[in-house]
C-alpha positions in Angstrom: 25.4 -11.8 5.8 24.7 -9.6 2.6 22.6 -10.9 -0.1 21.6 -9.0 -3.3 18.9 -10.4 -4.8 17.9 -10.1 -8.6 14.1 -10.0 -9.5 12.2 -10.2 -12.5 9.1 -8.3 -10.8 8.7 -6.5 -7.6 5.9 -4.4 -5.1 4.0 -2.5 -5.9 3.3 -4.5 -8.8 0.9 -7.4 -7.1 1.5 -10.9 -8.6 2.2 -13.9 -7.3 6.2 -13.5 -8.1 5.6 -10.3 -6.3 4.6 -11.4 -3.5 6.7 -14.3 -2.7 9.4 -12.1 -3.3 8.7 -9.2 -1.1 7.7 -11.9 1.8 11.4 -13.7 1.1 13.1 -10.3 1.4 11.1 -9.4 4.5 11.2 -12.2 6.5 15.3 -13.3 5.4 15.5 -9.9 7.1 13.8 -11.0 10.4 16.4 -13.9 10.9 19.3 -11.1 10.4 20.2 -11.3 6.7 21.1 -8.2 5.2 19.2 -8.0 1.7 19.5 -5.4 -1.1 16.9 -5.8 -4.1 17.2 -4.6 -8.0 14.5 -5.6 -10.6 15.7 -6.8 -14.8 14.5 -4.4 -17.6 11.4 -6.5 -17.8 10.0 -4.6 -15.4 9.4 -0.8 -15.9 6.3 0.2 -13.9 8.4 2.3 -11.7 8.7 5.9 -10.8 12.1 6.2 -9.7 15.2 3.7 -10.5 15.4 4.2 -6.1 12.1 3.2 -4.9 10.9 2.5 -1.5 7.7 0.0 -1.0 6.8 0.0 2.7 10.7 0.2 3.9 11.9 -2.2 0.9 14.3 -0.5 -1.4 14.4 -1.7 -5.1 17.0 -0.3 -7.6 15.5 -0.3 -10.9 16.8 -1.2 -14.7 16.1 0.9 -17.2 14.8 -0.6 -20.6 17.3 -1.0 -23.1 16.9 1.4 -26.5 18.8 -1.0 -28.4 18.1 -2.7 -32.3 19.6 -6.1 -30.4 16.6 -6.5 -28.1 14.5 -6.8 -31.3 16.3 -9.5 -32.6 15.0 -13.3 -31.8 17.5 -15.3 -29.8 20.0 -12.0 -30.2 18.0 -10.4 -27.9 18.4 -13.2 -25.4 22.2 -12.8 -25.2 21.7 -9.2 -25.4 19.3 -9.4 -22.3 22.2 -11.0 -20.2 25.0 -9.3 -21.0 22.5 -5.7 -20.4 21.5 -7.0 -16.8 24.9 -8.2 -16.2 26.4 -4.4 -16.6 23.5 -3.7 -14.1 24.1 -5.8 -11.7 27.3 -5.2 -11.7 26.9 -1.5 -10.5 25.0 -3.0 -7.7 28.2 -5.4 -6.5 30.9 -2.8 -6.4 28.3 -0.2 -4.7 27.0 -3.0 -2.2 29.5 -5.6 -1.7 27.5 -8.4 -1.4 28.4 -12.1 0.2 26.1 -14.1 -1.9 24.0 -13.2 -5.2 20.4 -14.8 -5.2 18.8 -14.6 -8.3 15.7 -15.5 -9.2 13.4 -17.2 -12.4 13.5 -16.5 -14.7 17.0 -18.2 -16.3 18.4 -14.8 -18.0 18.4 -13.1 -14.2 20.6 -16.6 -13.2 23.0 -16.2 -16.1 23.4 -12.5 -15.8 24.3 -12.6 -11.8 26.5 -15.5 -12.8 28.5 -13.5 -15.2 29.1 -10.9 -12.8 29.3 -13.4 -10.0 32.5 -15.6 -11.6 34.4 -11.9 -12.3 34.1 -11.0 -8.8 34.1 -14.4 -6.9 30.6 -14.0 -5.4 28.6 -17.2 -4.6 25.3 -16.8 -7.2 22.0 -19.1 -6.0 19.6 -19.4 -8.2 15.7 -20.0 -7.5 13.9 -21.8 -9.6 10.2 -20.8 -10.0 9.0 -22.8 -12.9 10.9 -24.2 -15.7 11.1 -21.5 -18.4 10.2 -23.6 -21.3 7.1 -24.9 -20.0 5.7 -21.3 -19.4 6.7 -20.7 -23.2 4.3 -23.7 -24.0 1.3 -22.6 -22.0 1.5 -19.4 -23.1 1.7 -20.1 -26.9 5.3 -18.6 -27.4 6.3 -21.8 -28.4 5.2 -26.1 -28.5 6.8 -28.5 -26.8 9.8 -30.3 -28.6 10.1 -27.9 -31.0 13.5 -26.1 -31.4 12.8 -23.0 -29.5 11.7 -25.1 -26.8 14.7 -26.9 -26.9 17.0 -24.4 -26.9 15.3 -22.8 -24.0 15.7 -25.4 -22.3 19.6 -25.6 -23.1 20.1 -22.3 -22.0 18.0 -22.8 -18.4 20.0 -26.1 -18.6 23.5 -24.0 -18.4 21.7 -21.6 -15.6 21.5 -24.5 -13.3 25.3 -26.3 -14.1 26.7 -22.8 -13.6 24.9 -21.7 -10.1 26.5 -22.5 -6.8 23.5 -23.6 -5.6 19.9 -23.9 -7.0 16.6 -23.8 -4.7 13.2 -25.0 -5.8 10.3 -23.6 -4.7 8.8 -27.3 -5.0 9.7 -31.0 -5.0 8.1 -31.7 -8.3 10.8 -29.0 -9.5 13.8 -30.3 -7.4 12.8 -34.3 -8.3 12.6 -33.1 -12.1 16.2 -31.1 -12.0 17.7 -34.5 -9.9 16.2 -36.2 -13.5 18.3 -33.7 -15.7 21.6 -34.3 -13.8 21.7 -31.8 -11.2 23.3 -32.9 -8.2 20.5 -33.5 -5.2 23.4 -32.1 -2.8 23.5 -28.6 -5.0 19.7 -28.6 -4.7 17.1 -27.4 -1.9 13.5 -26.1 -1.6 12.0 -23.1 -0.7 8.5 -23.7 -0.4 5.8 -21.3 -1.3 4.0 -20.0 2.4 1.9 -17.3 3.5 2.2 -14.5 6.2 -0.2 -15.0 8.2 -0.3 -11.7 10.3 -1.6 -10.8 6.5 -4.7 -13.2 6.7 -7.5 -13.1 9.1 -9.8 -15.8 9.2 -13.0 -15.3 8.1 -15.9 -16.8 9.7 -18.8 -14.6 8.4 -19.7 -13.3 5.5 -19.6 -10.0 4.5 -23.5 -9.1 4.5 -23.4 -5.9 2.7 -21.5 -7.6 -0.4 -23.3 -10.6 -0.5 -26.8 -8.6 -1.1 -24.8 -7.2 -3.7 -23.9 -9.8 -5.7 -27.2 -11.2 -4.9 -25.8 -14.7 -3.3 -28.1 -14.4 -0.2 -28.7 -18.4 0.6 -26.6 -19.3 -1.4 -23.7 -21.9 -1.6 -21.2 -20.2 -2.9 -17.8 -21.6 -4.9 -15.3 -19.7 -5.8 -12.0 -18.8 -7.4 -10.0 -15.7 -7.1 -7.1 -15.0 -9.2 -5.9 -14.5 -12.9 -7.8 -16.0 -15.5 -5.0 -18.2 -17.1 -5.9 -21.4 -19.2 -4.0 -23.9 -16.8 -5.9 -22.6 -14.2 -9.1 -24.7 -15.5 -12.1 -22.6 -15.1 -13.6 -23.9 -18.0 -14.2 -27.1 -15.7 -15.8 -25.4 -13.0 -18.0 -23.6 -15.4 -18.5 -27.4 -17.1 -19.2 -28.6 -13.6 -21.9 -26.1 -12.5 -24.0 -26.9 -15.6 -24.1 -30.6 -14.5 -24.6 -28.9 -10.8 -27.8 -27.0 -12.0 -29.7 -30.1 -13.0 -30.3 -30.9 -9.8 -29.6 -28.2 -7.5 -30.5 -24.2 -7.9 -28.9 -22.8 -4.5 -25.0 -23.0 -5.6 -23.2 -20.5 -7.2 -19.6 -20.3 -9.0 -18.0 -16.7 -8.5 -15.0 -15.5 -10.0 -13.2 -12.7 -9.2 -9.7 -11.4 -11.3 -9.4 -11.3 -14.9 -7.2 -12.7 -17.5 -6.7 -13.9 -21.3 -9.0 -15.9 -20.6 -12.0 -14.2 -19.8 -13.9 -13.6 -23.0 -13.6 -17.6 -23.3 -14.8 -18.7 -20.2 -18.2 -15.9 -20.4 -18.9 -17.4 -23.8 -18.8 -20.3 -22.6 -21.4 -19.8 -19.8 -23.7 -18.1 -22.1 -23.6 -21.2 -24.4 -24.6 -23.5 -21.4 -27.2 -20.6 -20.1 -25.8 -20.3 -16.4 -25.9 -16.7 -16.4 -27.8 -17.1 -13.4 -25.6 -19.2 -11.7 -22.2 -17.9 -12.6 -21.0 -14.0 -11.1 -17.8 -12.8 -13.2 -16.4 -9.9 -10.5 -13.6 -8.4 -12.2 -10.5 -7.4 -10.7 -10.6 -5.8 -7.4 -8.5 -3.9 -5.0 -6.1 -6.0 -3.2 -7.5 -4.4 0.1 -10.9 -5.8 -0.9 -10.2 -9.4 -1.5 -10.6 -10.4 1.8 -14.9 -9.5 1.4 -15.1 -12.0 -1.5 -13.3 -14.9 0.3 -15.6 -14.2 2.8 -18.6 -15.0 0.7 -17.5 -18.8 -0.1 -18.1 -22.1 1.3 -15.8 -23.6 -0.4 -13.0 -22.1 -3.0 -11.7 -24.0 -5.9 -8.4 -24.7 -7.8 -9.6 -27.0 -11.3 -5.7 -26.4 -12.5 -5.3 -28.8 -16.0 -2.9 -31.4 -15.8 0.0 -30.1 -17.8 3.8 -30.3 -17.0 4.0 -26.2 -15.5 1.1 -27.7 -12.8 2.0 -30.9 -12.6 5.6 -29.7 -11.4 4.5 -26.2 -9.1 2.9 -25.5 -6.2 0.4 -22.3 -6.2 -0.2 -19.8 -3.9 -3.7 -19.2 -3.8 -4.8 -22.7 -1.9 -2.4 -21.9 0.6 -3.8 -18.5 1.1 -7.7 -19.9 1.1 -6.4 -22.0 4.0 -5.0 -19.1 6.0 -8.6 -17.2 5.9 -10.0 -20.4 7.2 -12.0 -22.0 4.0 -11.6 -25.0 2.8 -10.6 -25.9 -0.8 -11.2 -28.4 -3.7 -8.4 -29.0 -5.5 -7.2 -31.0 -8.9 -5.2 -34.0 -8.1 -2.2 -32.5 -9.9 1.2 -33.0 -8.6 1.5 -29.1 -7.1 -1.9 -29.2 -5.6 -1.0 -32.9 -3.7 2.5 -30.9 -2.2 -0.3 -28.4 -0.5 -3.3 -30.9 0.0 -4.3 -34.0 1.9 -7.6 -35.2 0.8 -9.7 -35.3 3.3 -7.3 -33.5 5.7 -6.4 -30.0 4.4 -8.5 -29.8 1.7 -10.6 -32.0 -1.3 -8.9 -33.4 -3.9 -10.6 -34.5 -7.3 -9.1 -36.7 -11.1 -8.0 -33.5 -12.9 -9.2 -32.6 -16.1 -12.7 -34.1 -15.0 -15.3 -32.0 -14.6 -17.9 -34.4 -13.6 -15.6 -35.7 -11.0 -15.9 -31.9 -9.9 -19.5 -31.9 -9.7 -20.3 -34.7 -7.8 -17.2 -34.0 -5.0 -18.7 -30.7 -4.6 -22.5 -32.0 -4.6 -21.1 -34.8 -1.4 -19.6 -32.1 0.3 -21.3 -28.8 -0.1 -23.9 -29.4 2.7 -21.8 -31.0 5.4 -20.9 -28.3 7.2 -18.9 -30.2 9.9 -17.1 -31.8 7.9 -15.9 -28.3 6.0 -15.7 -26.7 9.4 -13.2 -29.7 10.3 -11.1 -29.0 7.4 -11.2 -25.7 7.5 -9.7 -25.8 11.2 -6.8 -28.7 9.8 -5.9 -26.5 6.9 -5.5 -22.7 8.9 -3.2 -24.9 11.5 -1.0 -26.2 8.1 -0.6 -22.7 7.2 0.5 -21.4 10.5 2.8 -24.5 11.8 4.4 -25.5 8.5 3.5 -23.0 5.5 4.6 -19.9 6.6 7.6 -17.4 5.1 9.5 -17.2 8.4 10.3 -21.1 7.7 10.9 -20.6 4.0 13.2 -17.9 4.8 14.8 -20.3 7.8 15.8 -22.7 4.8 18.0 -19.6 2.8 20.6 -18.8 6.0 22.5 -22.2 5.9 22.9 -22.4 1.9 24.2 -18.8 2.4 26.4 -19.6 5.6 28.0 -22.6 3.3 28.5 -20.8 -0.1 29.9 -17.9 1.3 
């Protein structure tokens, strides 16, 4: 079985699209499928359009130079028919059984193009719904003609595609709700590797005298500062914390467009002693900072992107052996049992935050228990070799 897949983003860039898709390559490959990989125009931090990572070819795209990818909505068609040309020149070079594409929609309608004029099966994986990550990044509001038309077009993505995976059952139960047959639909779930993760039972000494957290009680997050993401609550919740307790700490490690925001906001509430801003930090050294926390947390806002998509970062918190608080959104409740895998709290609340964390913070058996429960999710149910497992019989049937 040959499968060419099509990518918007690919190692060595490190992202959470990245990731997944380097572990889906790599472990499709363990069960015997023969994968090639090329990356869209959108991405162009390359130095070769032939580039190895770690024994994982990518053929790269160059930008286009053209007026048409300057035009709105021109540029959209222009982006398809560009990627389609592309792609093509990896189909009569390769000879693949079965396209998989992945999110966004342009990479679906592109293979699909290519896929109808030489009668190749094209799957499409669906990471989020396009139009919803135009709303929470401000390209666009919900309802408004833009959004519908985005919509529209992901709309046609799905009809066209021989098969459609979700990496989700918020995103599968919301295409069933836009007419997409359940029988043309399966999930992928997001996992970890866990020969990647190590659990961590100690802290890293040297760091933690560094950062000054020595008896501390340590939260944490670590990942990009989006808005969705809801930092702003833990920062509410730790000046509620403070009136009462002086030995817990939020730390936040990563960076994004909202950082500026969230430290204004803790110099207006005066926790500048109780709230570390790290920065980003070498993927190598990520492991030293989840080793400093008793507990890490994930305040995503209850919107329809997080309501409908599963995260990686819980899962990956569980696989280092820490346990997790979590919003009670509809992605977080895929990954997390409360009181079994991890702590779930009323999203959008930060007081609700503050007083879960203040009943839980000190009962170290109780964090110990979950910690165990959520490492053995990880390894028994959440891990890429299974996602990958769930690829071969689509693949088998379309080709």
């Amino acid at each position: 079985m040959k499968v060419l897949h099509i990518l918007e983003y690919s190692r060595p860039n490190i992202s959470g699209y990245s990731l997944r898709s380097d572990a889906i390559i790599r472990h499709q490959r363990k069960i015997g499928i023969e994968t090639q990989q090329l990356t869209s125009q959108r991405y162009q931090d390359y130095t070769e359009l032939q580039e190895d990572v770690e024994g994982v070819t990518y053929q790269r795209t160059q930008a286009s130079t053209s007026f048409l990818s300057k035009i709105p909505f021109v540029n959209y068609l222009h982006h398809i028919n560009y990627l389609a040309k592309r792609i093509e020149q990896a189909v009569v070079a390769d000879k693949p059984d079965v396209i998989q594409t992945h999110s966004p929609m342009f990479n679906a309608l592109a293979a699909i193009k290519v896929g109808k004029k030489y009668n190749i099966p094209v799957a499409y994986e669906v990471r989020a719904l396009w139009e919803d990550a135009a709303v929470d990044t401000g390209k666009t509001k919900e309802g408004s003609l833009k959004y519908k038309i985005i919509k529209a077009i992901e709309q046609h993505a799905f009809e066209k595609a021989d098969a459609v995976s979700c990496i989700c059952q918020g995103l599968k139960q919301d295409l069933i709700k836009r007419g997409i047959p359940e029988n043309k639909l399966y999930v992928t779930p997001n996992a970890v590797d866990i020969n990647n993760f190590q659990p961590l039972y100690q802290r890293d000494s040297e760091l933690e005298q560094a950062l000054n957290l020595s008896g501390k009680k340590v939260l944490a997050f670590i990942g990009t500062f989006f808005k969705y993401e809801g930092l702003h609550y833990a920062i509410e919740a730790m000046s509620e914390i403070v009136k009462t307790r002086s030995d817990i700490h939020l730390l936040l490690v990563g960076a994004g467009n909202e950082f500026d925001n969230l430290k204004r906001q803790v110099e207006e509430h005066n926790l500048q002693n109780f709230v570390t801003f790290v920065g980003r930090v070498p993927f190598e050294e990520v492991n030293r900072y989840y080793s400093l926390a008793d507990l890490l947390v994930f305040p995503r806002e209850s919107i329809r992107l997080t309501e409908l998509v599963t995260p990686l970062k819980p899962l990956e918190s569980m696989a280092q052996y820490k346990p997790v608080i979590a919003s009670d959104i509809g992605g977080h409740k895929e990954l997390i049992k409360d009181g079994q895998t991890g702590f779930l709290f009323p999203a959008d609340n930060a007081l609700a935050l503050a007083a879960k964390v203040l009943e839980i913070i000190d009962d170290t058996d109780l964090l110990t228990e979950i910690s165990e429960k959520g490492l053995t999710f990880v390894r028994e149910e959440r891990n890429w070799l299974n996602t990958a497992k769930q690829y071969l019989p689509v693949y088998e049937r379309l080709a």
